[in-house]
N, C-alpha and C positions, 0 to 999 in steps of 0.2 A: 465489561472490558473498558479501559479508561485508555480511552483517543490520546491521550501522552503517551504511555506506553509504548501504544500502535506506532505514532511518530519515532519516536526514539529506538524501535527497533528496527524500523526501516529505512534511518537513515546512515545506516552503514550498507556500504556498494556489494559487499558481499553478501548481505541477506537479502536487498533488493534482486540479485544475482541467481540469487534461490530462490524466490518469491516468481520470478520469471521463468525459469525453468519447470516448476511445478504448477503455473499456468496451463502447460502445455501437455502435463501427465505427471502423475505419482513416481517418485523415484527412488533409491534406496540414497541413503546417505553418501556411501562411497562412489556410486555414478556421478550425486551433486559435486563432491570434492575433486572428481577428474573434470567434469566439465569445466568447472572455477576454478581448478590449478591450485587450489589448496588442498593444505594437509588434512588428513583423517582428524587430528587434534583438533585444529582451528574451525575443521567444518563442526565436530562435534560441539566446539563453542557458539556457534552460528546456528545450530538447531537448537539449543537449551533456550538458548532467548525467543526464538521466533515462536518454541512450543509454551516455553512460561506466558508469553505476549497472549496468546490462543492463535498465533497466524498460522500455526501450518498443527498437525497433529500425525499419531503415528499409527502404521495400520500395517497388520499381520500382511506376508507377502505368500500368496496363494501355493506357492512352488517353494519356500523353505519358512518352516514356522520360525528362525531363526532370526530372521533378517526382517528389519521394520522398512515398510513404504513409508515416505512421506507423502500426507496430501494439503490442499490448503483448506483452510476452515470459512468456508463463506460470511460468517455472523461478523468477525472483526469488520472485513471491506464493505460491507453491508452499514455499518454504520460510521466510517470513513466515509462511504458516498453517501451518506446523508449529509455529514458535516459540511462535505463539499458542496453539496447541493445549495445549503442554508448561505454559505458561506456567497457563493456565485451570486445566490437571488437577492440577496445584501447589496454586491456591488453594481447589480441591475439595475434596481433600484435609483442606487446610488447613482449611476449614471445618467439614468434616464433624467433626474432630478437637475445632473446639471449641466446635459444637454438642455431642457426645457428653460433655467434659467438663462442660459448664454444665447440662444433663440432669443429671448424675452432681451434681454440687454443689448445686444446685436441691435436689434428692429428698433430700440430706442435709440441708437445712437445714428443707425440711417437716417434715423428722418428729424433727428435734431441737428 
């Protein structure tokens, strides 16, 4: 899965919208589109990207073979929270680095 992708399909509010909804349990498509006030159409364009991306996937619904659950796929945000991770310990880093310089600079100019 390519972390672009991931980005680029999560940065429209309505799939984020649906990325939250199915945080919280499997849904069918038509429930996601009445929760988000969207059409049946545009949800239907909202779930091709998010299942092209691998963010969410589709799963036979127990009470009609007819109608697909959506769920979300853990592997994508599994390696978004990595990115994040690496990303964060970078600026820790980074931080730490120039808090200890401005400490360091500070105390010389105290006592100059």
């Amino acid at each position: 899965m390519e972390l672009g992708a991931t980005f680029q399909a999560l940065s429209d509010p309505a799939r984020r919208g649906v990325i939250d909804l199915l945080r919280k349990q499997p849904r069918r498509a038509g429930d996601l589109a009445d929760m988000l006030g969207l059409s049946r159409p545009s949800m239907s364009k909202h779930l091709r990207v998010l299942r092209t991306t691998g963010l969410i996937e589709p799963a036979s619904d127990d009470a009609d073979a007819r109608a697909k659950i959506y769920r979300l796929r853990p592997e994508p945000f599994t390696q978004l929270r990595e990115w994040l991770e690496d990303v964060e310990r970078f600026w820790s880093l980074e931080l730490a680095s120039f808090k200890a310089h401005a400490e360091k600079t500070r105390g010389k100019r105290d006592r100059g």
